[in-house]
N, CA, C and O atoms as a printed pandas DataFrame, in Angstrom:
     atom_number atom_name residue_name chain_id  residue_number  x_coord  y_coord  z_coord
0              1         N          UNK        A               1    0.837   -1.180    0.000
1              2        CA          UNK        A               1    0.000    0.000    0.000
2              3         C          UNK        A               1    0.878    1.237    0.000
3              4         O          UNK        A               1    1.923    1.255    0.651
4              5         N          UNK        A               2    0.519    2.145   -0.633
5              6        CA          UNK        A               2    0.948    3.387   -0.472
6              7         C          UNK        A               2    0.133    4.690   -0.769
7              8         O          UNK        A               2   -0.965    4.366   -1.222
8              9         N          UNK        A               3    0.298    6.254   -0.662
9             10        CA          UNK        A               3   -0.250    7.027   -0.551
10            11         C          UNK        A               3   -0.120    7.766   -1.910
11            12         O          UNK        A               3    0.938    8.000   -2.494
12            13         N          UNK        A               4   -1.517    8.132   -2.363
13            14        CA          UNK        A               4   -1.921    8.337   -3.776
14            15         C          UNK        A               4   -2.608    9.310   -3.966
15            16         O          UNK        A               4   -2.760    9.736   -5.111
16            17         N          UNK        A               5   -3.157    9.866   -2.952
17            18        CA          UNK        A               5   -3.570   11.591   -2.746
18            19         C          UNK        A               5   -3.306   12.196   -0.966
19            20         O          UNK        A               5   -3.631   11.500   -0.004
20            21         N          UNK        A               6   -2.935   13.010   -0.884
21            22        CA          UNK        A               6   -3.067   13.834    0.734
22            23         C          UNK        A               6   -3.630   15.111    0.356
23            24         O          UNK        A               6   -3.441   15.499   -0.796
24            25         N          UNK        A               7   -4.401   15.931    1.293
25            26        CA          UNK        A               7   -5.096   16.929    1.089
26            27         C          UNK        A               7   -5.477   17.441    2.947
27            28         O          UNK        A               7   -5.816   16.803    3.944
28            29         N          UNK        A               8   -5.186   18.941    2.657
29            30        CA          UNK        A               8   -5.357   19.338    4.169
30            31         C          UNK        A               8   -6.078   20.861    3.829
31            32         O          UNK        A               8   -5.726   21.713    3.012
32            33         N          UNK        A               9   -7.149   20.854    4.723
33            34        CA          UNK        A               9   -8.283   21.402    4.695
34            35         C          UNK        A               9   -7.901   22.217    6.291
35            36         O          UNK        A               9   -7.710   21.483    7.261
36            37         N          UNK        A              10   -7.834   23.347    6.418
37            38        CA          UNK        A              10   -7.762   23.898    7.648
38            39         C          UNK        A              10   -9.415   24.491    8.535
39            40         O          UNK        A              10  -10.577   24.301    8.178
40            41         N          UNK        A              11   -9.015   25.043    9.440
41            42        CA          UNK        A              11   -9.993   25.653    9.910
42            43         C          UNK        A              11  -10.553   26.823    9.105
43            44         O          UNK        A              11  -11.751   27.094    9.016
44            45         N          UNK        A              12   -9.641   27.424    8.582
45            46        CA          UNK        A              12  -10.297   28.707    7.595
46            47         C          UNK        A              12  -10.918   28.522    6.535
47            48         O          UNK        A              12  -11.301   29.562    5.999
48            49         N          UNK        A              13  -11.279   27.158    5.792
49            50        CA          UNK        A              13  -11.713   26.461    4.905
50            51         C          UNK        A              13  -10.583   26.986    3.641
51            52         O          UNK        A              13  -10.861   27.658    2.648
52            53         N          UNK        A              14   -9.515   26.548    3.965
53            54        CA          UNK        A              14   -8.194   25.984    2.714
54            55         C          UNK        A              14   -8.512   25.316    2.517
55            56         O          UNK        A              14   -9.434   24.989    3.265
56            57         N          UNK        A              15   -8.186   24.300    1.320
57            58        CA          UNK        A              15   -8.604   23.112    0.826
58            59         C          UNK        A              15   -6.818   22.891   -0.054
59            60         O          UNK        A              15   -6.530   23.749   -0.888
60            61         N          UNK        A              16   -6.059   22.054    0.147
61            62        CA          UNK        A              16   -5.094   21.728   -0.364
62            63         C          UNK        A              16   -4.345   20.308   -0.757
63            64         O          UNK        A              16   -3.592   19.571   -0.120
64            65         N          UNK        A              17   -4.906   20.254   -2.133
65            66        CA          UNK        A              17   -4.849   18.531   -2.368
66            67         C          UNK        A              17   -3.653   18.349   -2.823
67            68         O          UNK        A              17   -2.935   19.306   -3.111
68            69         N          UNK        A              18   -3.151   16.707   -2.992
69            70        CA          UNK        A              18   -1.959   16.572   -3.456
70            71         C          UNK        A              18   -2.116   15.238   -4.152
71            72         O          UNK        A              18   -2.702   14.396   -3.471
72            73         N          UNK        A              19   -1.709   14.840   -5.407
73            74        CA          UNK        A              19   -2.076   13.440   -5.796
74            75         C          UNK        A              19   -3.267   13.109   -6.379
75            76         O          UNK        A              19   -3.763   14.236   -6.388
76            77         N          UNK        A              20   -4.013   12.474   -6.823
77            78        CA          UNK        A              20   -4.833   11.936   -7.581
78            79         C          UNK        A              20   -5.675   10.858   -6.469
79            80         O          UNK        A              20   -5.238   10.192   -5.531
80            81         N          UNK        A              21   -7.408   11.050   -7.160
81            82        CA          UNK        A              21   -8.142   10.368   -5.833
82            83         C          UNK        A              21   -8.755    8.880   -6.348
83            84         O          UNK        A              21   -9.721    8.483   -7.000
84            85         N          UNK        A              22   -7.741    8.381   -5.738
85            86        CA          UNK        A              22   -7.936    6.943   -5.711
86            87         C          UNK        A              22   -7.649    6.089   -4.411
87            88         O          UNK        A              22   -6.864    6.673   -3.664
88            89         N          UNK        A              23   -8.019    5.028   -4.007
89            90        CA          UNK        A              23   -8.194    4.638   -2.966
90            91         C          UNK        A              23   -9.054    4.673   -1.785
91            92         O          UNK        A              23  -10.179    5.122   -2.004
92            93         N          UNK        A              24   -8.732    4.214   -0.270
93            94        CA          UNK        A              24  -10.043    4.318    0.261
94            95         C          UNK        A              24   -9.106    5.905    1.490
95            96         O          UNK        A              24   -7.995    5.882    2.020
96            97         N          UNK        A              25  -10.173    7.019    1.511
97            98        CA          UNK        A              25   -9.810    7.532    2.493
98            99         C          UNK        A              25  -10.004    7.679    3.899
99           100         O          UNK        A              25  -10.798    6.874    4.385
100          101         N          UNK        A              26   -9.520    8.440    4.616
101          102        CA          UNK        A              26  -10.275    8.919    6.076
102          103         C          UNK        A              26   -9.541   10.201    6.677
103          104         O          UNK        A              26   -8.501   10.806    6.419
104          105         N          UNK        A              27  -10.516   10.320    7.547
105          106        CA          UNK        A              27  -10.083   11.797    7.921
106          107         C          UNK        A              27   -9.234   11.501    9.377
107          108         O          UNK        A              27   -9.419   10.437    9.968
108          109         N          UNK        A              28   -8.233   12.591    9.937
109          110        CA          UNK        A              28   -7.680   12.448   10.823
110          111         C          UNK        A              28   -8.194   13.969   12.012
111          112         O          UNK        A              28   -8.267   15.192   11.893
112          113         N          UNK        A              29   -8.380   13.217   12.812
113          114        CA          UNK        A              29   -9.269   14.101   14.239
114          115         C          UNK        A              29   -8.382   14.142   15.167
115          116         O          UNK        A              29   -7.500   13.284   15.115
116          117         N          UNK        A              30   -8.352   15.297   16.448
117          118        CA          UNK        A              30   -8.156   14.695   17.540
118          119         C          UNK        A              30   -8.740   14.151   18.418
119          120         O          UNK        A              30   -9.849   14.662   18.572
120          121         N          UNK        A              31   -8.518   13.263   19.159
121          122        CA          UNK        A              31   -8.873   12.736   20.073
122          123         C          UNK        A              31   -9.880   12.871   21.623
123          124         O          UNK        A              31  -10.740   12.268   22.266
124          125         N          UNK        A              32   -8.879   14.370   21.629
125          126        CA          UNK        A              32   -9.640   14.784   22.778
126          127         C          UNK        A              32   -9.672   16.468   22.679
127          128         O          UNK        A              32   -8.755   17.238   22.393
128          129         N          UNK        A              33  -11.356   16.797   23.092
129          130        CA          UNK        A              33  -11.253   18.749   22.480
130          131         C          UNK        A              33  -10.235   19.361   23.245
131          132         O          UNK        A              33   -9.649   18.987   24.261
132          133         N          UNK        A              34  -10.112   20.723   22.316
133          134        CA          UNK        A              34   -9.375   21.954   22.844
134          135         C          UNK        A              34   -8.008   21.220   22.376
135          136         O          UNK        A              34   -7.085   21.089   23.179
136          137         N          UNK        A              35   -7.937   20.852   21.341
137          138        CA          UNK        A              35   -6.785   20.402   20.746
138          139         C          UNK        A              35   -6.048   20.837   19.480
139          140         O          UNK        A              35   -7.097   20.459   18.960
140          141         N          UNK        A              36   -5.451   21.164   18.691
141          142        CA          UNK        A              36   -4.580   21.553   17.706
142          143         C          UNK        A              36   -3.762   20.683   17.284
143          144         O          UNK        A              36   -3.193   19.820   17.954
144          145         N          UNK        A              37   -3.661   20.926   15.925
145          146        CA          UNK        A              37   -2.274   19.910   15.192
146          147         C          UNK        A              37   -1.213   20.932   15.079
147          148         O          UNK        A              37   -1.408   22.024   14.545
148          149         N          UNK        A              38   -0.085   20.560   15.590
149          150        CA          UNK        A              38    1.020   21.513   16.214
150          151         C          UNK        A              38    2.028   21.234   14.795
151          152         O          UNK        A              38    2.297   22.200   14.080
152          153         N          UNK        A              39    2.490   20.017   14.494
153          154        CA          UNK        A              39    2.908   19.935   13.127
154          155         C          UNK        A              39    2.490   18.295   12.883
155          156         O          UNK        A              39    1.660   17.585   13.451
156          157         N          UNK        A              40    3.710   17.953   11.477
157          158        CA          UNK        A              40    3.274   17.036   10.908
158          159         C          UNK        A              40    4.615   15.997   10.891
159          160         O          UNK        A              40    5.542   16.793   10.741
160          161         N          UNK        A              41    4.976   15.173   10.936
161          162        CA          UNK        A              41    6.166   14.633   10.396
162          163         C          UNK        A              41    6.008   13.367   10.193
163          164         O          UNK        A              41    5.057   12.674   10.557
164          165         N          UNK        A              42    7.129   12.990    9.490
165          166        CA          UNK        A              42    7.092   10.987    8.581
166          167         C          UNK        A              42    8.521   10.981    7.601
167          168         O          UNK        A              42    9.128   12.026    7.365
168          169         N          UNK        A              43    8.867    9.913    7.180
169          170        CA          UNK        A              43    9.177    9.132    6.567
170          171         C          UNK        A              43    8.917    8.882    5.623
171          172         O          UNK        A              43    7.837    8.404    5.277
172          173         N          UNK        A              44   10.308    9.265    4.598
173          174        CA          UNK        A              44   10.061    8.667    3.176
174          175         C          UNK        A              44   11.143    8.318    2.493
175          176         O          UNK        A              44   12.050    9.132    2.666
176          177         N          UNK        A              45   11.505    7.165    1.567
177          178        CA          UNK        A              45   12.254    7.046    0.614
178          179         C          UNK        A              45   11.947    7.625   -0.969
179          180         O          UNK        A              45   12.173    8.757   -1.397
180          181         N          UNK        A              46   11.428    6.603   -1.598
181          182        CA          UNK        A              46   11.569    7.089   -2.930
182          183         C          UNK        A              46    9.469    7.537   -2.844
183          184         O          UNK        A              46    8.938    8.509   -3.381
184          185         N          UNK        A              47    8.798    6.496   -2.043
185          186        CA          UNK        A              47    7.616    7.252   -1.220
186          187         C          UNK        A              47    7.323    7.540    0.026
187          188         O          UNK        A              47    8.235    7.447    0.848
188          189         N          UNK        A              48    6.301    7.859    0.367
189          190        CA          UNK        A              48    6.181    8.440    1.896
190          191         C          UNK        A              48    6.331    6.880    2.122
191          192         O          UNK        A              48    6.242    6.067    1.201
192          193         N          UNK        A              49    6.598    6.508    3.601
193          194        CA          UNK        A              49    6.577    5.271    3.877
194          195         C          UNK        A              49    5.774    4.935    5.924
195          196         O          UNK        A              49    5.481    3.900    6.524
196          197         N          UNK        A              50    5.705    6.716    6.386
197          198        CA          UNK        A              50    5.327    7.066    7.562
198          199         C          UNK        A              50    4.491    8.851    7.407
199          200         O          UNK        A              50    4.808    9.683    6.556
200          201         N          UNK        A              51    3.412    9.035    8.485
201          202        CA          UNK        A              51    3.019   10.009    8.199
202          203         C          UNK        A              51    2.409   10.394    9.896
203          204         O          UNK        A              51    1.300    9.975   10.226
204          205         N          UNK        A              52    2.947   10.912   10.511
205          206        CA          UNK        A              52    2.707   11.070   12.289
206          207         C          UNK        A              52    2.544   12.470   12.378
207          208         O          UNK        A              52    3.473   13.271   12.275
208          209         N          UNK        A              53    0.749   12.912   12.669
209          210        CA          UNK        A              53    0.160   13.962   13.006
210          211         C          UNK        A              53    0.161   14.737   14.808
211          212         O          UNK        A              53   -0.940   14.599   15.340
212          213         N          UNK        A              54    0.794   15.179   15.345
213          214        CA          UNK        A              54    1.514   15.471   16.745
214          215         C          UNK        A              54    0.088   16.736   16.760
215          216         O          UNK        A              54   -0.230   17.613   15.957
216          217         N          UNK        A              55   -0.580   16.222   18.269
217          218        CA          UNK        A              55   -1.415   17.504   18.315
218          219         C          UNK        A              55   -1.128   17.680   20.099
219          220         O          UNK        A              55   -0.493   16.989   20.896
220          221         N          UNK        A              56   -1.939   18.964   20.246
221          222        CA          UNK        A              56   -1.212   19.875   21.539
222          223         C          UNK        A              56   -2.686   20.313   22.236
223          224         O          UNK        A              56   -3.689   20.420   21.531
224          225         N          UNK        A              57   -2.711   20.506   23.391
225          226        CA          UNK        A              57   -3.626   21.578   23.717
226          227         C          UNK        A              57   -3.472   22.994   23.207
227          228         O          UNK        A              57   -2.517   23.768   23.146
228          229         N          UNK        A              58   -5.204   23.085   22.738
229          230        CA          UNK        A              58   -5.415   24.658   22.199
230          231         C          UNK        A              58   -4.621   25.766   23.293
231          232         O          UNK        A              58   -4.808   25.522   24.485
232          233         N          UNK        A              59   -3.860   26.813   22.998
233          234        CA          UNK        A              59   -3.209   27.582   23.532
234          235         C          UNK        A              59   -4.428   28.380   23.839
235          236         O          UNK        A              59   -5.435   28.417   23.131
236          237         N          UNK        A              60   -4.181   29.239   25.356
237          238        CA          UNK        A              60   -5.131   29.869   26.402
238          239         C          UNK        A              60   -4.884   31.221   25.627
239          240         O          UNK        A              60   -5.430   32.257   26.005
């Protein structure tokens, strides 16, 4: 398996696709409210091979 479209949609309604839509998708949430995605990081060779979404409490 590998990754064949990514697309990130913010709170301000950006919409930013990457790749061609094929396959099955899903969306990534946090877990628990008052939360933020702080950044993004992963792994790749010649494709992505890792993709680890790090989220934070919403800042006061």
């Amino acid at each position: 398996f590998h990754l064949r479209k990514l697309v990130f949609v913010t709170d301000k309604g950006r919409y930013l696709p990457f790749g061609k839509d094929t396959g099955t998708s899903f969306n990534a949430v946090p877990l628990y409210p008052n939360t933020v995605l702080r950044f993004i990081s992963g792994r790749a060779g010649a494709l992505i091979n890792a993709i680890g979404l790090h989220w934070d409490a919403y800042p006061s």
